[in-house]
N, C-alpha and C positions, 0 to 999 in steps of 0.2 A: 564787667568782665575781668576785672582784677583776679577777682577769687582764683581763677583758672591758674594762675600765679602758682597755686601751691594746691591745686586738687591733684598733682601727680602722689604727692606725700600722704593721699588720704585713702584706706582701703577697706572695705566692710572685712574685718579682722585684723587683728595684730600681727604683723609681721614684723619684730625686732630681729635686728642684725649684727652682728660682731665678726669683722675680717679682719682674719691677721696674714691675708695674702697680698705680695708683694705686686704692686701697680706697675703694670704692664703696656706698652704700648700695639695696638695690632690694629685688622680690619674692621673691628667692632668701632675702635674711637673713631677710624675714619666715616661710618655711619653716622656718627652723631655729628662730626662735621656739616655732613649735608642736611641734616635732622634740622640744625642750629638754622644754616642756611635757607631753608623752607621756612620754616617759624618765620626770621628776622623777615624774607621776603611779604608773607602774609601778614604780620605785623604792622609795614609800610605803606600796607597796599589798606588796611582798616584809617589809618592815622591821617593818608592824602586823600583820602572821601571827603573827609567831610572839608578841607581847603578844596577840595574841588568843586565842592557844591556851591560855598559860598560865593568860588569866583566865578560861577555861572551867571550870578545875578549883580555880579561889583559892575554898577555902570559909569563909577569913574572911569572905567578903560572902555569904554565903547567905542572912541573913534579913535583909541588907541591899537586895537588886537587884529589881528585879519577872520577871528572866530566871532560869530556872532553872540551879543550878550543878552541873556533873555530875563523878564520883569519876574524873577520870582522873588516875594515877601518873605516876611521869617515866619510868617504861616506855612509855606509852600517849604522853605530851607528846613525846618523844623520836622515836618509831615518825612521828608526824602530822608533826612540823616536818622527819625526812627526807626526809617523800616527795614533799617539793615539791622539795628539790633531788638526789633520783633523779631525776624525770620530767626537769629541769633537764639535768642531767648525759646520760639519754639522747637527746634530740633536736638535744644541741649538733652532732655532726659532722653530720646531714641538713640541717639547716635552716641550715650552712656551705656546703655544698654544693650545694643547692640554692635555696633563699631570694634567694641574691646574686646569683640569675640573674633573677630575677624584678623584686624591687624595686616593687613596686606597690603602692600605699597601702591598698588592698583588705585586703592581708596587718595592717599592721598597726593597722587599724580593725577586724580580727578578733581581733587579740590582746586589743584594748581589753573587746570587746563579750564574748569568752567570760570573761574573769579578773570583768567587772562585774558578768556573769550569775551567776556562781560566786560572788562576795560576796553578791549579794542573797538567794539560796538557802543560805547556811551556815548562818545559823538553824536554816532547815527540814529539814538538813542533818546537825545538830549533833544536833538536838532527836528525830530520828524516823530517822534513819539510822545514829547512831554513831558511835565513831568510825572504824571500819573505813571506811564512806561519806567519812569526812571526809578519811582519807587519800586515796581515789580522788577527789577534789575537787582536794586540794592536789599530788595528780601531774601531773593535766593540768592545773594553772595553770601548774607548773614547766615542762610541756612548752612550751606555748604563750610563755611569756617568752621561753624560749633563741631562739625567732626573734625578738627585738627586735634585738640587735647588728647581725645582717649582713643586715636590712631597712635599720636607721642607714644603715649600710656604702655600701649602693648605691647608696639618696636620697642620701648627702652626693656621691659619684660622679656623678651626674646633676645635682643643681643646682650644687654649687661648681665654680668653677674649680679647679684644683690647690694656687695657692698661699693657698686661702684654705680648704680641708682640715685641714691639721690644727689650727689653732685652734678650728676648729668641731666637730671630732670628738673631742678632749678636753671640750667645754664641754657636747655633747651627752651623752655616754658618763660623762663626771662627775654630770651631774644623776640617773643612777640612784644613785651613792652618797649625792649630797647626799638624795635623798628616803631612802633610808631612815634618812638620821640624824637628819632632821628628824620622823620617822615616828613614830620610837619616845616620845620625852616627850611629842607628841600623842596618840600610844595612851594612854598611861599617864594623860595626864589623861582623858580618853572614860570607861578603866575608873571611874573613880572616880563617877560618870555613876547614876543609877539603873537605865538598861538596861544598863549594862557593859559586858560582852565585844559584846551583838549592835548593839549603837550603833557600836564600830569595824568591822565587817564591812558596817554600811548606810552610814557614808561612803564608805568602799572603792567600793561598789558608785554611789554617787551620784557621785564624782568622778571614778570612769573610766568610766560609761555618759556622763557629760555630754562628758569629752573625747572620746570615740569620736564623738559627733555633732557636735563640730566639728573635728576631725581628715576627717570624711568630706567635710564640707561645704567649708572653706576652704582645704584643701590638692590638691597635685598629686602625681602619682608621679614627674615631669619636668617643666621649663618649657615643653615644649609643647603639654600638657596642662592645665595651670594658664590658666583665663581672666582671670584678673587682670594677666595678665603682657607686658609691652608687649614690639614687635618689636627696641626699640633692645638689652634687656639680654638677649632672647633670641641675639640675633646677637653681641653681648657673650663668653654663654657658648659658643655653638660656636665662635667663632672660637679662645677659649681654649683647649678641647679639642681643637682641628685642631692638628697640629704638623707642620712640613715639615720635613723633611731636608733640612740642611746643608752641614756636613762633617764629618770624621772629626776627632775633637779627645781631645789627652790629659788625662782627668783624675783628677786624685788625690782623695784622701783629702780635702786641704782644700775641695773641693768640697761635701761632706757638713755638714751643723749640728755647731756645737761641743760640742753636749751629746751627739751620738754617738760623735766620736770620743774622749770620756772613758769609753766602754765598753770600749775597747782597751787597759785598763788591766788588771791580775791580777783573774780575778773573784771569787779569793775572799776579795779585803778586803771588799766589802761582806757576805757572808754572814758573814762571821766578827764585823762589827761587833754587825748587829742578832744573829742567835743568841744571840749570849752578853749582850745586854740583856734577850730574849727569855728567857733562861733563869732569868734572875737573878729576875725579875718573876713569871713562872713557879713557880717555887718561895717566893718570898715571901707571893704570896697565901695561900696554905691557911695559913699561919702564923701574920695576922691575929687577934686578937680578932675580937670582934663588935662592940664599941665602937666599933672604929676605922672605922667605914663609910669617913668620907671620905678616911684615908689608903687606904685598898684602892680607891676609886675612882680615885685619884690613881695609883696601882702599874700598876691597869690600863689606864689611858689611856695611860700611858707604856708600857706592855708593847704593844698594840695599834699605838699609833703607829710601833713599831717597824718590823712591819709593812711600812708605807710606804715602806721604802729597798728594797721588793721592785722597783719603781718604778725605778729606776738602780741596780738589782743584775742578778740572775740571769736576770730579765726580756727586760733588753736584751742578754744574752748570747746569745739567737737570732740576733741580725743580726750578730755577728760569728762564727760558726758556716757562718750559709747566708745567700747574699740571694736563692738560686732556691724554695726552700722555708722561708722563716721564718714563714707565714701558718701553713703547716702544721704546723710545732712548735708553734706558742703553738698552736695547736686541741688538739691533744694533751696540751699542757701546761693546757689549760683544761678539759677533760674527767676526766682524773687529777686535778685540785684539785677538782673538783665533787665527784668521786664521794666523794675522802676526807673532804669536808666533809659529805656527806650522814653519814659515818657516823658524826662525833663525837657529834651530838643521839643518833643512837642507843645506843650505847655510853653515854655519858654518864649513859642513862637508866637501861641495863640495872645502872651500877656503882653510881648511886646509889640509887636506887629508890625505896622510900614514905620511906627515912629521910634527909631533905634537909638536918637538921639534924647529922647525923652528919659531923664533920669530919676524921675517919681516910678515911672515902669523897670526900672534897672531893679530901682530899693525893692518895688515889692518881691521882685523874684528872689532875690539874694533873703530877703525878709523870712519871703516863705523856707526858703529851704534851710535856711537856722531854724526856723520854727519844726519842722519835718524833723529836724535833725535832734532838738532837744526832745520832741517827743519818743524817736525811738533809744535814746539813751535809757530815757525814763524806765521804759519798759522792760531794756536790757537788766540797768540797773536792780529795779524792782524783782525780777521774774528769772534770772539769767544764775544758773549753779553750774559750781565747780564739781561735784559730786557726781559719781558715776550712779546713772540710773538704774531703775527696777526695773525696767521693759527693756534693759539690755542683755538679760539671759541670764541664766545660772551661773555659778559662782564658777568659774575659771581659774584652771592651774596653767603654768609654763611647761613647757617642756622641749630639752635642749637636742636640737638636732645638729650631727657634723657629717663633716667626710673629709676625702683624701687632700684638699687643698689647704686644708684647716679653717674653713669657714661655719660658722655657726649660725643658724637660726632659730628664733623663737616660736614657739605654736605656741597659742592658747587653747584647751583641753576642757570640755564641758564634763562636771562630776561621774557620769557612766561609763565617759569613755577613758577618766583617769582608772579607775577600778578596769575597766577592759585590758586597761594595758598595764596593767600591778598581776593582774591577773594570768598576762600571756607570759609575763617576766621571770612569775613562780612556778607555771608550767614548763619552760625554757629549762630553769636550775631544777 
């Protein structure tokens, strides 16, 4: 689910942008306040599942908790934390598809309200259902997340201008990571709590039913929908989004952010960097002591972080691939990461099982997934161009659009429709 990180920045077309309007404060930013605030919340609430689940079955604290603690295996823990990112995984392409046309706060003041409801009922859930129950719980919370992005997506579409997108779409789409890292040493303190595990699942449920009822109340699906919002920054923003045609203008590459066209580099120095830290870290953990906690937390932070150069790696290898379908590889590319990620908890579970202390079962997992991981390198490496495709369309021109705020946009122009419009330009003079 990382990718989601940065599918707001991905669109089937080119849209480059150039603002030279002065940033402004108004009722738009205060939208993406609560925008921020939603994200961080549902964030939180992905990151304390799975500390929830485990402290379902910690029976150190049995005759510790006033909550009952029930015998689930890392088969049974493993089965529960998939199935929220299978549900995840399947409604990513509909709710791409669909959702982005919609855009209405409705949608995600429903997200709010069913993931709260489903916290408040896991108890009742845990306690009297199972946990076969508790997995059809944790599927359709996963469902219902994967519409959060491309609701973001539309709202940031309707209230921002252009050039104030992507600042805001990294700072929205980051606060689901920050919540759940913030999530987790929260959980962790809650278990230690005399309710335990059902104390993280009733803030869950207290902090996203409270934000659903003000997400319904003080927000808009558009500014002009929003009653708070005055006529001057209304007019603000359409004028922003009205664009006239100009004229036909050449441009290059230096047109484009600098941090893009360092994509146009070979792409597989960045995979070859993190892999092989990846690998390294990988294989070091299972070989820990037990003593050594804090260097194995330190192994994996660093293993983890590596991670992050997924960021200005392969990632941004879609845009130099396609600019007419890049929205749609990263979907593809975000779905095939869901699904594999659903299946490590599982797997995970099924290698390690009742015996957690067993550390030959540690190595193979850690084993296998260096191995996983050197093979898709391989493939990248081998298989993986920088080069824009042939099955990405006709040969494409720029062309600069402005208006009254002085903002500029890029279209890209397929060869019949450059001559259409050379041609309405000659008829014009």
């Amino acid at each position: 689910m990382d990718v989601e990180f940065i599918r707001h920045n991905f669109e089937d077309s080119y849209n480059g942008v150039l603002t030279k309007t002065k940033f402004k404060l108004g009722v738009r930013h205060l939208q993406m306040v609560y925008m921020f605030v939603c994200s961080l919340v549902l964030g939180m609430l992905r990151g304390s599942n799975g500390v929830g689940v485990l402290a379902i079955a910690d029976y150190t604290r049995k005759n510790d908790t006033y909550v009952p603690i029930h015998n689930w295996d890392m088969r049974i823990q493993g089965t529960v934390l998939s199935s929220f990112l299978f549900g995840y995984a399947l409604i990513l392409v509909p709710a791409e598809l669909y959702l982005k046309q919609m855009a209405d706060k409705l949608i995600l003041t429903a997200v709010l309200l069913i993931n709260g409801g489903l916290a408040a009922a896991m108890p009742t859930i845990v306690n009297k259902g199972g946990w076969i129950a508790v997995c059809n719980a944790q599927f359709l919370m996963g469902m219902t997340q994967a519409c959060l992005t491309p609701v973001n997506q539309k709202l940031i579409s309707n209230w921002l201008p252009p050039g104030e997108r992507e600042v805001f779409g990294f700072i929205i789409q980051g606060a689901i990571l920050i919540g759940t890292i913030i999530s987790l040493p929260i959980s962790g303190l809650l278990t230690e709590s005399r309710l335990s595990w059902e104390l993280i699942f009733y803030s869950q449920a207290m902090m996203t039913l409270s934000m659903a009822v003000i997400w319904s109340l003080l927000t808009g699906s558009s500014p002009e929908r929003h009653q708070a919002m005055g006529d001057t920054e209304k007019e603000f923003i359409r004028e922003t989004l009205a664009g006239y045609h100009q004229s036909c203008r050449d441009l290059n590459l230096q047109s484009r952010p600098q941090r893009d066209q360092l994509s146009y580099g070979n792409p597989t120095v960045d995979a070859k960097i993190r892999t092989f830290g990846i690998i390294i870290g990988l294989t070091i953990l299972p070989n820990l002591v037990s003593n050594w906690n804090h260097l194995g937390v330190i192994v994996l932070i660093g293993t983890l972080g590596l991670v992050g150069l997924q960021f200005s790696g392969f990632l941004e290898n879609h845009k130099d691939m396609t600019q007419n379908y890049q929205g749609t590889l990263l979907l593809m590319s975000s779905v095939v990461a869901s699904t594999l990620g659903a299946l490590v908890p599982l797997v995970s579970g099924l290698v390690i099982g009742d015996d957690v202390f067993n550390l030959n079962r540690w190595r193979i997992m850690f084993m296998s997934l260096a191995g996983f991981y050197i093979g898709c390198n391989i493939v990248y490496s081998a298989f993986a161009s920088s080069e824009r495709q042939e099955w990405d369309g006709t040969l494409k021109q720029k062309f600069g659009y402005s208006n009254d705020v002085t903002n500029m946009e890029l279209e890209e122009l397929s060869q019949p429709k450059v001559n259409n419009r050379c041609l309405e330009e000659d008829t014009v003079v």
